[in-house]
C-alpha positions in Angstrom: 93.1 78.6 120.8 93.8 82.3 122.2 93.8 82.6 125.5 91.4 85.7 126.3 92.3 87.8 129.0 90.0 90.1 131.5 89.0 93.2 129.7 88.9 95.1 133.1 91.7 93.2 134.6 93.5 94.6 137.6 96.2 97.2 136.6 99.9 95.8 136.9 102.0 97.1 139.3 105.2 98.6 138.7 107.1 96.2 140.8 105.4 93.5 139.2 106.4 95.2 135.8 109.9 94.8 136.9 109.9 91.2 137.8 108.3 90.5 134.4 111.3 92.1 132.9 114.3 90.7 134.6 112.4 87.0 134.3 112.7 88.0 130.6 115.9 88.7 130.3 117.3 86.1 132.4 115.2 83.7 129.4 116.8 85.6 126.6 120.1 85.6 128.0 119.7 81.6 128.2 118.5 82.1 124.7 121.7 84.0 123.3 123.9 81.0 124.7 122.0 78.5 123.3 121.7 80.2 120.1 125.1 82.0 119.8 123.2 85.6 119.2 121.1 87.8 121.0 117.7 87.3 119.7 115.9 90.0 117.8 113.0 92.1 117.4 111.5 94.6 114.7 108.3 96.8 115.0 106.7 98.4 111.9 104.7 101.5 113.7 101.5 102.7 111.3 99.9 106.2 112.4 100.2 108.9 114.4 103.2 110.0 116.3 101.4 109.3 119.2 101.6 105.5 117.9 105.1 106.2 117.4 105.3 106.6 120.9 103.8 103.6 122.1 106.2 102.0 119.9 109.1 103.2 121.9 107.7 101.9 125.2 107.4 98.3 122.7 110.9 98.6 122.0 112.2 99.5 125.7 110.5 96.6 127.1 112.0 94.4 124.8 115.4 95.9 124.9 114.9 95.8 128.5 114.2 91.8 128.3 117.7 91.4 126.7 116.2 91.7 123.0 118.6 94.0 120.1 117.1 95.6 117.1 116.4 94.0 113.6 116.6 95.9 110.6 113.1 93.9 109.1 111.0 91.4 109.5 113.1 88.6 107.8 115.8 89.1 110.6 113.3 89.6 113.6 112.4 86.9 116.3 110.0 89.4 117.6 107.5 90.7 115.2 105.1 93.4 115.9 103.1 95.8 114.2 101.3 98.5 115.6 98.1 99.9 114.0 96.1 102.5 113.1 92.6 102.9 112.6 92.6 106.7 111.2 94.8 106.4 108.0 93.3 105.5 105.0 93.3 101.8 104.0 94.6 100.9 107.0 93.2 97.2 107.1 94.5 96.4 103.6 97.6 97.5 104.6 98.1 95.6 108.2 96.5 92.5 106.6 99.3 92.6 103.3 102.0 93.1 106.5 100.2 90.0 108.3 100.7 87.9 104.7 104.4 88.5 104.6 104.5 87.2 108.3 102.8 84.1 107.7 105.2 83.2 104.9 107.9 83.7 107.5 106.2 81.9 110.2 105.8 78.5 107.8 109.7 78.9 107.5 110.3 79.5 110.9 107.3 77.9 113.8 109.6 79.5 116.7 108.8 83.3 115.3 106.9 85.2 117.4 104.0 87.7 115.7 102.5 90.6 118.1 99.7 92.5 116.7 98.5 95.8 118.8 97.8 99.1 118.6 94.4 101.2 117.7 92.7 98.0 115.3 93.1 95.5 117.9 90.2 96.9 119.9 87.9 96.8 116.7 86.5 93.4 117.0 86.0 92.7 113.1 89.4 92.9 113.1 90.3 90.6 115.9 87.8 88.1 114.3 89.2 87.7 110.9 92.8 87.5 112.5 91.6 85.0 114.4 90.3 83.3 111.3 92.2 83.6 108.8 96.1 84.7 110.7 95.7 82.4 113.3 99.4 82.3 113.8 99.7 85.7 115.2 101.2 84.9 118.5 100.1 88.0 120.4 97.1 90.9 119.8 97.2 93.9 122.6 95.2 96.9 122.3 96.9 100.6 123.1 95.3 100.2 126.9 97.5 97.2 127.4 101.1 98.5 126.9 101.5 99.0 130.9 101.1 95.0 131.2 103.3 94.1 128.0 105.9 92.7 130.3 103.5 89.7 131.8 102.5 89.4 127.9 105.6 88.8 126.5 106.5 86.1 129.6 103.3 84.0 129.3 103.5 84.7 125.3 107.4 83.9 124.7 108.2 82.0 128.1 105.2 80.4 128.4 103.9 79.5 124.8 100.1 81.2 125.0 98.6 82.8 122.8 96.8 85.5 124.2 94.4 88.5 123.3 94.2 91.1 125.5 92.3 94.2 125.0 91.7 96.0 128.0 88.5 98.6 128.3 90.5 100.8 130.9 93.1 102.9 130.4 96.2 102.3 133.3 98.3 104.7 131.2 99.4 105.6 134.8 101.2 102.7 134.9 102.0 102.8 131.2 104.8 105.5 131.9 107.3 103.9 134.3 107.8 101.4 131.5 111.9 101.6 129.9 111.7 103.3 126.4 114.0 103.1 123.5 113.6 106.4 121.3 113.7 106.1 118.1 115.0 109.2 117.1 117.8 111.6 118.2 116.6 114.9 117.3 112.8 115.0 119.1 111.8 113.4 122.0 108.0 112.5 121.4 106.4 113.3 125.2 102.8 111.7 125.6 100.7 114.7 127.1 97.2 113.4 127.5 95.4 110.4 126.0 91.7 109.6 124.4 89.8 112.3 122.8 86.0 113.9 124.5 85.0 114.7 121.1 83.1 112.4 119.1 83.3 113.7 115.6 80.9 111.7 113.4 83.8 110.4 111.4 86.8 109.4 113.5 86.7 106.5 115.4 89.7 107.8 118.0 87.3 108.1 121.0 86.2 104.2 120.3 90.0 103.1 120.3 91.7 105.5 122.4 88.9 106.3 125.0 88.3 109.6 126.4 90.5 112.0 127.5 92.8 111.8 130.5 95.5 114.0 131.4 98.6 113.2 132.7 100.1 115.2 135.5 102.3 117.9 135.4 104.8 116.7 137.6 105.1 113.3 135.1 105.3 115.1 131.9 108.3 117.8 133.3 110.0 114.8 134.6 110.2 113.3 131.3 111.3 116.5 129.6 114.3 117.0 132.4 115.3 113.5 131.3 114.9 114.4 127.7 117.2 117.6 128.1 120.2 115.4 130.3 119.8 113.2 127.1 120.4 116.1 125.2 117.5 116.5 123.6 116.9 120.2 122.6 113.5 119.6 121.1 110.7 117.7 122.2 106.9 117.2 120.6 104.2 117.1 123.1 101.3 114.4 121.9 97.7 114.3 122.4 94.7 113.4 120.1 93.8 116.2 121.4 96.7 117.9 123.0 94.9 121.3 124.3 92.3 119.9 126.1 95.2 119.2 128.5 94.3 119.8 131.5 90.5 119.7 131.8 90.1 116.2 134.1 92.8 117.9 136.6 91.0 121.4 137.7 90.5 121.9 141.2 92.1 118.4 141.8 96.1 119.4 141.5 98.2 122.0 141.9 100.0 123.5 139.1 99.3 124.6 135.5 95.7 123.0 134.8 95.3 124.0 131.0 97.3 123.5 128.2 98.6 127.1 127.7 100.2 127.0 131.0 101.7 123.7 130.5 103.3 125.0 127.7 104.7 128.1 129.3 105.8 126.1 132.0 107.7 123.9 129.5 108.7 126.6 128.0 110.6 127.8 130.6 113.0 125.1 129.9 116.0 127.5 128.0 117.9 124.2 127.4 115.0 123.0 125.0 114.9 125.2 121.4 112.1 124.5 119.8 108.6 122.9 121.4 106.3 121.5 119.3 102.9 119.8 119.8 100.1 118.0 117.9 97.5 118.3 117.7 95.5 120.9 119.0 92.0 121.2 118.4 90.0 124.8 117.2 87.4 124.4 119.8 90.2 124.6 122.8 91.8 127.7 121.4 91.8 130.7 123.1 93.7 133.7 123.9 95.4 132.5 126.8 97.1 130.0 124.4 97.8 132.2 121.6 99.5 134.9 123.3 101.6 132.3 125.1 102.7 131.1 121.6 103.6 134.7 120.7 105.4 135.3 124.1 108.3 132.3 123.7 110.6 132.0 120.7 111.0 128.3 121.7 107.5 127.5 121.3 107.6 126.6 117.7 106.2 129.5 115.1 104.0 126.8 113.5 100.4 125.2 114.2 98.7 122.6 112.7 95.1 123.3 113.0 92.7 120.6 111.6 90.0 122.4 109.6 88.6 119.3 108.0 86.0 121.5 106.2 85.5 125.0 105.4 81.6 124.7 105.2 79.4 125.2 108.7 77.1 122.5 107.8 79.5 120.2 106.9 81.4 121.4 110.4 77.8 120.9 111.8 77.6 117.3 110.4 80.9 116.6 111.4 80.3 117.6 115.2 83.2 119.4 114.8 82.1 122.3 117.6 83.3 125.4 115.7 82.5 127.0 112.7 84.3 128.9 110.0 84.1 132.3 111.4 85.3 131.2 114.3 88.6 129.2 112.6 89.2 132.4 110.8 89.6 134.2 113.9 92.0 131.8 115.2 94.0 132.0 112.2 94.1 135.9 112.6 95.0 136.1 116.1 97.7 134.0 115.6 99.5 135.5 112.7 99.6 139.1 115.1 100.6 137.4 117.7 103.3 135.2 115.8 103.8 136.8 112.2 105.7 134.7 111.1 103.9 131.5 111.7 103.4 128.8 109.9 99.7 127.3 109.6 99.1 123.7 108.1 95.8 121.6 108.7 93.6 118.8 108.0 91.0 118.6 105.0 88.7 116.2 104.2 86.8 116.0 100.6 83.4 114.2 100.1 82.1 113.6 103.8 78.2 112.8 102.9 76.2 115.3 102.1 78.6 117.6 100.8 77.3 119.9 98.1 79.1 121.8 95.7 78.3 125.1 97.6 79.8 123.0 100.8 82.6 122.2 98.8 82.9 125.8 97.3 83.3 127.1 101.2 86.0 125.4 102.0 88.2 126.6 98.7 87.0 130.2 99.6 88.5 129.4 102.8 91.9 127.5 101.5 92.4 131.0 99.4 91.4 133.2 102.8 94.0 131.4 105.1 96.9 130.4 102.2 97.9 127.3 104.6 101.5 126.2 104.5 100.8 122.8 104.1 97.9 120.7 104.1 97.2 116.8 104.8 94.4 116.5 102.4 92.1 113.5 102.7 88.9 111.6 101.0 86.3 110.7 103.0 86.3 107.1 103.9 83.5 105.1 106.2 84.9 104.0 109.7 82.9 101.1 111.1 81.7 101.9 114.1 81.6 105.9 113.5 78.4 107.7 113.3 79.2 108.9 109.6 79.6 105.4 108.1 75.8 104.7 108.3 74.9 107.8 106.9 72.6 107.2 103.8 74.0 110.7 101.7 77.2 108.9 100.8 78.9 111.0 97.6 79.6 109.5 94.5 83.2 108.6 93.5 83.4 110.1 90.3 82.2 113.5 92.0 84.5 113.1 95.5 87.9 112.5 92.8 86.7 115.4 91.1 86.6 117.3 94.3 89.3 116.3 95.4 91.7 116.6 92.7 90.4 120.7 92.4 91.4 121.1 96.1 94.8 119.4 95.5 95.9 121.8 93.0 94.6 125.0 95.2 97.2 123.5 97.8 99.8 123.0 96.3 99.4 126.2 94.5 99.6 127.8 98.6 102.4 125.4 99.1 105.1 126.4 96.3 104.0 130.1 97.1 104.8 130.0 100.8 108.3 128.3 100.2 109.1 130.6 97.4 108.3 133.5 100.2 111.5 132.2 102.1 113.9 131.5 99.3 117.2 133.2 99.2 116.9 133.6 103.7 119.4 131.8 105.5 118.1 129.6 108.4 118.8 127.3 111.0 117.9 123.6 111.0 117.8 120.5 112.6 119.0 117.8 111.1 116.6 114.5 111.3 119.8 112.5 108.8 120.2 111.5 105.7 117.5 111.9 102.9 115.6 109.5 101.5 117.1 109.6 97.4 120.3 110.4 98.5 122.7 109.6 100.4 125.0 113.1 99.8 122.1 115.0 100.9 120.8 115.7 104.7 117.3 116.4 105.4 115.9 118.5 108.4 113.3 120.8 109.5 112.9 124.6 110.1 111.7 125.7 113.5 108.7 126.7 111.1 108.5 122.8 110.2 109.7 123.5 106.4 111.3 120.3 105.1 114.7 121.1 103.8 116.9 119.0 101.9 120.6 120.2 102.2 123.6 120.0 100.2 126.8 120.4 101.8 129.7 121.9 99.6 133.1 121.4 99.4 134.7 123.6 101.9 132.8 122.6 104.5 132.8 118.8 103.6 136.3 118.7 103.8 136.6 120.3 107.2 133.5 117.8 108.9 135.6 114.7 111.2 136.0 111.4 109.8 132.8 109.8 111.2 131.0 111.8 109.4 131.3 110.3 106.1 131.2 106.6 105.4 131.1 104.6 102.1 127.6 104.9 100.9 127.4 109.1 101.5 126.9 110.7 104.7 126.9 109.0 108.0 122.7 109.8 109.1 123.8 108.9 112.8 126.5 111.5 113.0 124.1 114.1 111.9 120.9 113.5 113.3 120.1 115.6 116.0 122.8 118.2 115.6 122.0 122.0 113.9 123.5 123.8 111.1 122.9 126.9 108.9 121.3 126.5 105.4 120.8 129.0 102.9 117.5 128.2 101.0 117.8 128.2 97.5 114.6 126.2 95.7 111.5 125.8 96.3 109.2 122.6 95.9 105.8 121.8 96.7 106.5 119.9 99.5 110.4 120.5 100.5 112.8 123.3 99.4 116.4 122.7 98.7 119.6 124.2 100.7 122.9 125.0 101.0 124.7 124.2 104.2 126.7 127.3 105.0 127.7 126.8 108.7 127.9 123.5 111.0 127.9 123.5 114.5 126.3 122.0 117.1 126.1 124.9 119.1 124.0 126.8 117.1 
């Protein structure tokens, strides 16, 4: 049986966060002797950067608590996995992870399984885990991180079994929690949280809750920490990251909108490149644009969701702006920044999409020429205002669709990376590329994926760490810059030639 805690319990104080966490790790340092290791944790992180985030806060309580990083979940004592409710097949995909752990749990009773994240406050989902994956140790939803540290005691100390999915947000709270970042080269900065704008399809507002900023002083202080870290770039999260801002006017002092935040960020010449996600059309204005055209560091790249180029699908959607108006956003930009970069969201066969609907949003695909594009089909969220709609498309007619709109993409994609081939540019290495281990992989400030090559007279002059038996060492690179002289272009990537390293680029 789970024990069921207080969906409005009493927030958790930071003091009382603390004491959780040294109780811990005094438990897991009697662990380590009794076991001869430390004991070890591994979190598989589904979703949104945003989810990535909470992930780190996961991983810095645990770390915290005397805990050290697993490689997978064969080698974990601590299992979580943190979900999303956005992505496409998401539930097939949490419940195949939730099979491998119950194998692993028959082999092993003394495993611990944690479950959290944006699914655990659907309660479908709680039910069939609590039918059918009854071993699952722990389920938390994303409200609940700020009292993980009393979870984990009365879960691993304490042997319960708990569910706890708060309906309040202490995210307050939430941020004085330790944090282990998973990545060297951007530090993910959690900006605001929930999202005001109920579009018919997305079931964010349900799992996240409605927007709440949090305060200036918080966010810079996290960034300072960031840049004595060395940190020189840092992604500023938010379902909907420019609505900053709008619960704090006439309340604080300060910047009180998101285009002065990001000045004020901005500001920061130690930090080279500032990147955010994502905003929303119906925040847009001037104010923000010309900010974006003011500072080099702000990044020259947006991703602006379109999701459709047709008004009534917009309409339908609840989307709150129109074509015209996208277009004029997409305009302003490109004279205020020409050489930005402009990637987005689109959706094929939300219901009641007719060919003419359809036809709109390739007219405006071909009008903008987007950079990149996370294209999508239409798929019922339960819960969401769209799922119950009775003018569901057909399959055959949505694959259709959708492979038409896929080749107009890509078609924009190869273009805009054969506009930059032959420049010479500077990137940030995120490590060591997926097919090979010879070849780094970073990002432009632009957020072109580059796949870099690194010839022979520069090889031989990088230090001995750099290089290890498999290939390249991916720690010694990641975060650091270098100079890369583009030479192909793909769809989705273009290839490189390293022609200067230094991390003082």
């Amino acid at each position: 049986m789970y024990k069921i805690l207080d969906k409005k319990l009493d927030k958790l104080e930071t003091d009382s966060q603390q004491a959780y966490i040294q109780s811990l790790k005094s438990y897991v340092e009697q662990l380590s002797i009794e076991w001869g290791r430390r004991p070890t944790y591994f979190i598989q992180t589904f979703g949104c950067q945003q989810n990535e985030n909470d992930s780190e806060i996961i991983a810095g309580v645990l770390e915290a608590s005397g805990f050290v990083l697993a490689e997978s979940y064969e080698e974990a004592d601590v299992s979580a996995v943190n979900t999303c409710s956005i992505r496409e097949n998401a539930d097939t995909r949490l419940f195949g992870h939730l099979g491998i752990l119950k194998t692993l749990k028959n082999e092993n009773k003394n495993r611990i399984t944690i479950l959290c994240g944006c699914m655990m406050t659907q309660d479908q989902h709680i039910e069939k885990i609590k039918k059918s994956f009854s071993f699952v140790d722990l389920i938390f939803g994303p409200h609940d991180i700020y009292r993980l540290p009393l979870l984990l005691w009365d879960t691993i100390c304490n042997n319960q079994r708990i569910i706890a999915v708060s309906e309040e947000n202490h995210w307050h709270e939430q941020t004085k929690l330790p944090m282990a970042r998973s990545r060297k080269f951007r530090g993910l900065v959690s900006i605001m949280y929930g999202c005001d704008n109920f579009c018919t399809f997305c079931i964010v507002p349900y799992t996240r809750g409605r927007e709440s900023s949090r305060s200036y002083k918080s966010i810079l202080k996290e960034i300072q920490e960031l840049i004595s870290e060395g940190y020189t770039e840092v992604m500023l999260l938010g379902q909907n990251v420019n609505a900053w801002g709008k619960d704090l006017r006439g309340k604080v002092e300060g910047p009180t909108n998101f285009a002065e935040l990001l000045e004020a960020v901005a500001q920061n010449k130690e930090l080279k490149r500032i990147r955010y996600m994502s905003p929303n059309p119906r925040d847009i204005d001037q104010q923000l644009i010309d900010i974006i055209g003011k500072y080099n560091n702000i990044e020259p790249h947006m991703h602006l969701p379109l999701q459709s180029g047709s008004n009534n699908i917009l309409k339908a959607m609840r989307r709150r702006h129109d074509r015209e108006r996208y277009l004029e956003i997409v305009e302003a930009l490109r004279e205020a920044r020409p050489e930005i970069t402009i990637t987005t969201d689109i959706m094929v066969g939300f219901p009641g999409e007719t060919e003419e609907d359809f036809e709109d949003t390739l007219d405006l695909m071909k009008q903008v020429k987007f950079d990149s594009a996370f294209t999508f089909i239409y798929s019922p969220r339960e819960g969401t205002p769209a799922a119950e709609y009775d003018n569901q498309i057909d399959q055959d007619t949505i694959t259709a669709r959708f492979n038409r709109l896929v080749e107009l993409q890509n078609a924009h994609s190869l273009a805009s990376n054969q506009s930059v081939i032959g420049k010479e540019v500077e990137i940030l290495l995120e490590g060591i590329s997926h097919g090979d281990d010879n070849i780094l992989t970073g990002r432009t400030a632009d957020f072109r994926l580059i796949n870099i090559s690194i010839p022979a007279e520069i090889r031989k002059r990088l230090p001995e760490i750099a290089i290890n038996q498999e290939g390249l060492n991916g720690d010694y690179f990641e975060g650091k810059y270098c100079l890369v002289k583009l030479t192909k272009a793909k769809t989705f990537s273009i290839e490189g030639e390293m022609t200067a390293f230094d991390v003082n680029l």
